[in-house]
C-alpha positions as CSV (number, residue, x, y, z in Angstrom):
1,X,-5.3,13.1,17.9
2,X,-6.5,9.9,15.9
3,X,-6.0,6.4,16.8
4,X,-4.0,6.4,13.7
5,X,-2.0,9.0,14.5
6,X,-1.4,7.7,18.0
7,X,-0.3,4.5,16.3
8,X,2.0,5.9,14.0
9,X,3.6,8.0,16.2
10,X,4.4,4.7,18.4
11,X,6.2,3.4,15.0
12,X,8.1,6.7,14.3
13,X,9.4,6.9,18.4
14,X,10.5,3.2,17.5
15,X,11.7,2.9,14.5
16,X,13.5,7.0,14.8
17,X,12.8,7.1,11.2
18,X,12.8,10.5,9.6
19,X,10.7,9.4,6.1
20,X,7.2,8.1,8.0
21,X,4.5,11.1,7.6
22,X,3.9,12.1,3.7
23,X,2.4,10.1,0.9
24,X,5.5,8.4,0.2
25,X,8.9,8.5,1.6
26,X,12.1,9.9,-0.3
27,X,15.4,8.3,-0.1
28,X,18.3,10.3,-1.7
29,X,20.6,7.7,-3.9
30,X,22.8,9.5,-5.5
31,X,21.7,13.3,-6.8
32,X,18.2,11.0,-7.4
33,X,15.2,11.2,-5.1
34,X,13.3,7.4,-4.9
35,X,10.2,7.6,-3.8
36,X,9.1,4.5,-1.8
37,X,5.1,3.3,-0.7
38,X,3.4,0.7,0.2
39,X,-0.4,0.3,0.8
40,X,-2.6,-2.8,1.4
41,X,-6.2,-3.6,0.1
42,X,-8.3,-6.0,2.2
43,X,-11.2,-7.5,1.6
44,X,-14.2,-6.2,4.1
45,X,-12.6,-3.3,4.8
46,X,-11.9,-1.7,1.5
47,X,-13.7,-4.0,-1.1
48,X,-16.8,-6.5,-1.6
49,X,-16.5,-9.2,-4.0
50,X,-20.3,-9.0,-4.6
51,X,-19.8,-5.6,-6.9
52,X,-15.8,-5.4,-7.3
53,X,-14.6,-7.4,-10.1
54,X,-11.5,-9.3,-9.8
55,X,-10.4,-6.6,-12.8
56,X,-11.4,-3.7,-10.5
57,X,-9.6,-4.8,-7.5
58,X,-6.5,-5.6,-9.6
59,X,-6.8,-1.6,-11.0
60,X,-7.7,-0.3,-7.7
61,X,-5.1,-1.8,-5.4
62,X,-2.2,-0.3,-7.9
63,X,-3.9,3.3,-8.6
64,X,-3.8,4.0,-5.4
65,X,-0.2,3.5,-5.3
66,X,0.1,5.5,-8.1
67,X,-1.8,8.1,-6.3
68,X,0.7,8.5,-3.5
69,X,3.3,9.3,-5.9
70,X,2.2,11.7,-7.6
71,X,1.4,13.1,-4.5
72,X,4.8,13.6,-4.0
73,X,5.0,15.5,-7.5
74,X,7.1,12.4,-8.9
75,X,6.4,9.5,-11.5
76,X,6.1,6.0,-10.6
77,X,8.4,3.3,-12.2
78,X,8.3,-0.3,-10.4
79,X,5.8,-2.2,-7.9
80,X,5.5,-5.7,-6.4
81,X,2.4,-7.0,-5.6
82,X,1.2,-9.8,-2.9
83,X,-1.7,-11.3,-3.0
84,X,-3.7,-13.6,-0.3
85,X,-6.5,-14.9,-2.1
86,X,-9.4,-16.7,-0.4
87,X,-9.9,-19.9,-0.3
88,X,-13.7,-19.5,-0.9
89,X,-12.7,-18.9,-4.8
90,X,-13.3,-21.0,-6.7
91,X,-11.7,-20.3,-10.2
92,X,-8.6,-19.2,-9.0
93,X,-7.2,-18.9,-12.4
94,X,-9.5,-16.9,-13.6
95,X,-9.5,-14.4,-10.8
96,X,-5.5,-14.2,-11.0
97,X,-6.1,-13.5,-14.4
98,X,-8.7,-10.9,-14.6
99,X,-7.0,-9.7,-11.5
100,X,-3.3,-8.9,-13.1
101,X,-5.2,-7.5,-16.1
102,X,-7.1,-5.0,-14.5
103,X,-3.6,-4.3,-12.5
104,X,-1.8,-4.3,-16.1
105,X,-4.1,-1.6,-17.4
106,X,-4.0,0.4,-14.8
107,X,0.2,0.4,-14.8
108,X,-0.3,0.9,-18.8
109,X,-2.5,3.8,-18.3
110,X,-0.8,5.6,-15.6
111,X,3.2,6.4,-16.2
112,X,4.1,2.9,-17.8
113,X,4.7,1.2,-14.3
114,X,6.6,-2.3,-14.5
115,X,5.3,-4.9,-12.5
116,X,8.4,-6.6,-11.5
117,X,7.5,-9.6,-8.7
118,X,5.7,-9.9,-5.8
119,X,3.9,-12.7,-3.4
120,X,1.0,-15.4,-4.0
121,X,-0.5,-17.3,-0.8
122,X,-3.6,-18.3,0.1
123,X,-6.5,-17.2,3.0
124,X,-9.2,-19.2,4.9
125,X,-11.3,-16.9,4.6
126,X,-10.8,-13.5,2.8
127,X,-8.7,-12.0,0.1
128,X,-6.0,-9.1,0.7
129,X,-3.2,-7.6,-1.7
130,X,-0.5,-5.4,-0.5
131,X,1.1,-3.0,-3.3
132,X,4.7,-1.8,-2.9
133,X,5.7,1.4,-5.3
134,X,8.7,3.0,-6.6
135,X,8.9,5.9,-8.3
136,X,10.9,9.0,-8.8
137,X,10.6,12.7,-8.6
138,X,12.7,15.8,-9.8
139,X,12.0,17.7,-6.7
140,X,9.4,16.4,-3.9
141,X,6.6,18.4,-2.8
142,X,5.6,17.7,0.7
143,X,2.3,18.4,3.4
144,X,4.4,19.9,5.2
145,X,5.5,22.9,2.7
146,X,2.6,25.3,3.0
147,X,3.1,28.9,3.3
148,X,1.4,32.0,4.4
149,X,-0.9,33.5,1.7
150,X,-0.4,30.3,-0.6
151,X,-3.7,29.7,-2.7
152,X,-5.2,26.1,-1.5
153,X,-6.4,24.3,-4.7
154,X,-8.0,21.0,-5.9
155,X,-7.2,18.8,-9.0
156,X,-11.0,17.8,-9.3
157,X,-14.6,17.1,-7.7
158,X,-14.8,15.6,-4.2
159,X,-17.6,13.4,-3.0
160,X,-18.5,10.8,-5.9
161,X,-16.7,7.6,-4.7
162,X,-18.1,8.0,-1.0
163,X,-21.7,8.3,-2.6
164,X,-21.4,5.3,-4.5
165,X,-20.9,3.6,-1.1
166,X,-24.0,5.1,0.2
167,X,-26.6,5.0,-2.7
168,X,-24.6,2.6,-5.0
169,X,-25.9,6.1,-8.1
170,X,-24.4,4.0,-11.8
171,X,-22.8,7.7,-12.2
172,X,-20.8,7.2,-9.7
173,X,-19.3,3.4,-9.7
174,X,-15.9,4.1,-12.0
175,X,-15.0,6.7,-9.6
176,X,-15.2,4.2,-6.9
177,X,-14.2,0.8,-8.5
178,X,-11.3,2.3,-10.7
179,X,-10.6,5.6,-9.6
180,X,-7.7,7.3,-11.8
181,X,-4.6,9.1,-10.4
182,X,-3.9,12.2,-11.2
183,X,-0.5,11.2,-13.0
184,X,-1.7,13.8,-16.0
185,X,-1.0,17.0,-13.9
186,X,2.4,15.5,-13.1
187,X,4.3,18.4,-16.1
188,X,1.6,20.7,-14.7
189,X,3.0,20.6,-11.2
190,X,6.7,21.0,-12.3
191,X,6.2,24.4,-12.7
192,X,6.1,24.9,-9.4
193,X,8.9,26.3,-7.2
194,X,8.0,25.1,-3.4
195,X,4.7,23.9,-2.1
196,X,2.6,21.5,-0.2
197,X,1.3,18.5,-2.0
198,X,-1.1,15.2,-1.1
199,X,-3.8,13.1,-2.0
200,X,-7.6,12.9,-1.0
201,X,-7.8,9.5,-0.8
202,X,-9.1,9.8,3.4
203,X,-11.1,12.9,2.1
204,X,-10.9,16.2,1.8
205,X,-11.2,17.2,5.2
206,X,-8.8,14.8,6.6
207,X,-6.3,16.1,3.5
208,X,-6.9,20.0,4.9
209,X,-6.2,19.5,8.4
210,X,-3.0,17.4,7.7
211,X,-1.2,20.1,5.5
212,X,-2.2,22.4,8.2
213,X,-1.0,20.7,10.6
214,X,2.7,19.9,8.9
215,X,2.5,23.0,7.9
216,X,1.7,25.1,11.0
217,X,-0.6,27.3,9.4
218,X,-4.3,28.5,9.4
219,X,-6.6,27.7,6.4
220,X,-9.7,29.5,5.4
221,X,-11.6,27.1,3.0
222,X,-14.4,28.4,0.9
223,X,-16.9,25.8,0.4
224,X,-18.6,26.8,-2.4
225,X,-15.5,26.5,-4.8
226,X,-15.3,22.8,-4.1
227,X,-15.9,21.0,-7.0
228,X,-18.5,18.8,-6.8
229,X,-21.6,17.2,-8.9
230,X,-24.3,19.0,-8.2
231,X,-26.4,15.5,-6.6
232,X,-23.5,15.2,-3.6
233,X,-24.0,16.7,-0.6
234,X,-21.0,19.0,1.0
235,X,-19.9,16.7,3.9
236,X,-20.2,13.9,1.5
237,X,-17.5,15.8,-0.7
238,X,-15.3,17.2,2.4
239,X,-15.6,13.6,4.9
240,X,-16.0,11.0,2.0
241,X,-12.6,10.2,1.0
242,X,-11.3,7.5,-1.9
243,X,-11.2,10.1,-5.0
244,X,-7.8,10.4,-5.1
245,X,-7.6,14.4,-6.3
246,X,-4.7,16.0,-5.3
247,X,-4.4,19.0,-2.6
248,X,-2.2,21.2,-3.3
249,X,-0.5,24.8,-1.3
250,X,1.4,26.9,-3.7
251,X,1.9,30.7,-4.6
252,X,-0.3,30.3,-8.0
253,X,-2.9,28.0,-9.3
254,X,-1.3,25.5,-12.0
255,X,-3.3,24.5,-14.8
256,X,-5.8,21.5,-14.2
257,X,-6.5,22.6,-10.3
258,X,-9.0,24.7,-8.4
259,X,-8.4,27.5,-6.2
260,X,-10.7,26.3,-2.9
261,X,-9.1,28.1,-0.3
262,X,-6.1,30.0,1.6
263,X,-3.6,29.9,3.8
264,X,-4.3,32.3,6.6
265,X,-1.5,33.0,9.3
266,X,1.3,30.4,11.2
267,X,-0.6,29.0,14.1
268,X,0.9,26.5,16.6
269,X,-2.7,25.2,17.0
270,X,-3.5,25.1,13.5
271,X,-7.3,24.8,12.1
272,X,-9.4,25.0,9.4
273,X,-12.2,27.6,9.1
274,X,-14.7,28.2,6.6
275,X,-15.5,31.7,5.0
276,X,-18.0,32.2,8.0
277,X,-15.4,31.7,10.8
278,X,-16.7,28.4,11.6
279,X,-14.5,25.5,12.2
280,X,-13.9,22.2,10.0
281,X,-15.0,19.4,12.2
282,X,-11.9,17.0,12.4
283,X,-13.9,14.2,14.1
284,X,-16.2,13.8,10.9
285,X,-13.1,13.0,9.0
286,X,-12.5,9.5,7.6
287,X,-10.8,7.1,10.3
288,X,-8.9,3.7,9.7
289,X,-9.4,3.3,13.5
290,X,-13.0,3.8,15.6
């Protein structure tokens, strides 16, 4: 088990909440299902101001809010954003405005979200932004809805935002700097009677193992379907993380993803092998905690 996991599972045997383990949590109001996220951006950790515009920190810190709900096969409506901003900036105004303008196109882009409010402070020494989403879906998909003999599929290549981080390659910066949610498969994926559903954004790998472990179920992963560019390396494309495909377990293939895999058989220990038996390495996954 991961630090994370350890961590969250301290915060679900606290808090006895029923809504904590999927991209997003639903809240029935109504015959309506809300979906509700929330995910911070923090300077160091997730961005550099030496080759992150203010613009593409204001895109990147709402897409991948966006990203968790259509994760959840639903379409985002309403977010508040908070903002520390360092005090080592010097044009403030200019920074708040680049940085609500590459938020504002990224809402316009991607399902029309309002920004409706939100939270302005200031930092010694770093800048953070914290995102809160709202959105709505039809019928939630969740990680834990896999099924025996569902087809294992991918919205899209794996591996380019992680390789920008390693080899800054010009073909690869917009996937990393303003990576775009995959709120176009959102009709796509209503077509769908039941299956299991999340984003890539701590990898591939990481994405696998989670819906197999929700899910109770065995997954054979054929490696060579993953789509990739041909210049990144296969554990680049399964451990990098931050591209924001979608995963998806479901009976057929809908348009716009790519069959990669299978689930096997239930398993109480559940793994994922490639086609040559071997096992995915779980430690090599992306970690918010070493």
């Amino acid at each position: 088990m991961t630090e994370e996991a350890k961590l969250i599972n301290i915060i679900k045997s606290i808090t006895k909440s029923e809504y904590i383990g999927d991209d997003a949590a639903v809240i029935k109001i109504g015959d309506e299902n809300f979906l509700f996220s929330l995910d911070n951006f923090v300077e160091h950790t997730h961005f550099e101001q030496d080759y992150f515009t203010s613009y593409d920190i204001g895109w990147k810190s709402l897409a991948v809010n966006i990203s968790d709900i259509i994760a959840m096969r639903g379409k985002a409506l309403y977010a508040l954003v908070g903002i520390n901003l360092s005090q080592n900036i010097e044009d403030k105004s200019q920074w708040i405005k680049e940085f609500y303008q590459g938020l504002q196109d990224c809402a316009t882009k991607h399902d029309q979200v309002k920004i409706i409010g939100g939270d302005l402070c200031a930092d010694k020494n770093h800048t953070s932004i914290s995102v809160a989403i709202v959105g709505k879906a039809l019928s939630p998909l969740y990680r834990s809805g896999a099924q025996v003999g569902d087809i294992i599929s991918i919205s899209g290549k794996s591996g380019n935002s992680a390789n920008f981080l390693k080899t800054k390659n010009p073909l690869d910066k917009q996937y990393h700097l303003r990576p775009s949610p995959r709120t176009d498969l959102y009709d796509s994926l209503q077509g769908l009677s039941r299956g299991a559903l999340m984003d890539t954004s701590d990898g591939l790998a990481q994405a696998l193992m989670e819906i197999a472990l929700q899910s109770n179920i065995d997954i054979d992963l054929d490696s060579q379907a993953i789509p990739k560019d041909e210049y990144i390396d296969l554990e680049t494309a399964l451990y990098g993380g931050e591209d924001y495909q979608l995963l998806l377990a479901s009976e057929f293939v809908p348009q716009g993803f790519h069959p990669i895999g299978k689930a096997l058989r239930n398993s109480d220990k559940p793994q994922v092998y490639f086609s040559n038996g071997e096992k995915l390495i779980n430690s090599k996954a992306f970690q918010h905690f070493n």
